[in-house]
N, C-alpha and C positions, 0 to 999 in steps of 0.2 A: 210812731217811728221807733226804729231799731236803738240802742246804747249800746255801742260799740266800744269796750275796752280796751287795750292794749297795756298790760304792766310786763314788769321786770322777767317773771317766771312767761310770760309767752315768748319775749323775744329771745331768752336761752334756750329755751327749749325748741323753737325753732331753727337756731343757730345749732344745736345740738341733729336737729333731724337731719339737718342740710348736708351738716359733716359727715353724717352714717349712710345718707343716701349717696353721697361723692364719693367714697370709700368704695360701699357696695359696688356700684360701677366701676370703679376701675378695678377693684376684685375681679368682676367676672369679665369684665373684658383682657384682663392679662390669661386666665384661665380659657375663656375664648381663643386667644392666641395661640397658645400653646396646644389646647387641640388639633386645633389645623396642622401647626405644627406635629404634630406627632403622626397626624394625618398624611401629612406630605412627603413624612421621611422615607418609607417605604417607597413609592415610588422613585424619589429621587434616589432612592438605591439603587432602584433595578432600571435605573437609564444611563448612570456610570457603570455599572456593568455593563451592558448592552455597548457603551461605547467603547469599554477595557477589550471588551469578546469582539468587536471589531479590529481595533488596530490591531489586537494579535494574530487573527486569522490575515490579516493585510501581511503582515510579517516573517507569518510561519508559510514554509514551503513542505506543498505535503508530498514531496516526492521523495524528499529527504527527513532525517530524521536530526534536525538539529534547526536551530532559528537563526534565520538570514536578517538582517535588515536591508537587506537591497530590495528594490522590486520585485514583484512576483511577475515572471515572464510569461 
């Protein structure tokens, strides 16, 4: 049969792994994050644009050369 130890310097150091491995993960999961995010931004660019370049064409009458807010007839 096996003797199984357990002293002082295991349970630090294990204590100590635990903390670098909690660490690590949340390390790369905020990094994670923030890819997507940087990811996303682009897009989320060019779909408020896309809506800005809508209501303005809603807005502007192209028969004239000046911007109406009333409806386009």
């Amino acid at each position: 049969m096996a003797n199984i130890t357990i002293t002082e310097n295991d349970i630090k150091r294990r204590k100590n792994t635990r903390l670098k491995s909690t660490l690590w993960f949340v390390a790369l999961w905020c990094v994670g994050v923030g890819g997507a995010m940087l990811l996303a931004l682009p897009f989320k660019l060019l779909i408020q644009a896309a809506a800005l370049g809508e209501t303005l064409q809603k807005s502007w009458h192209w028969g004239s050369c000046e911007l109406s807010w009333d409806a386009v007839e």
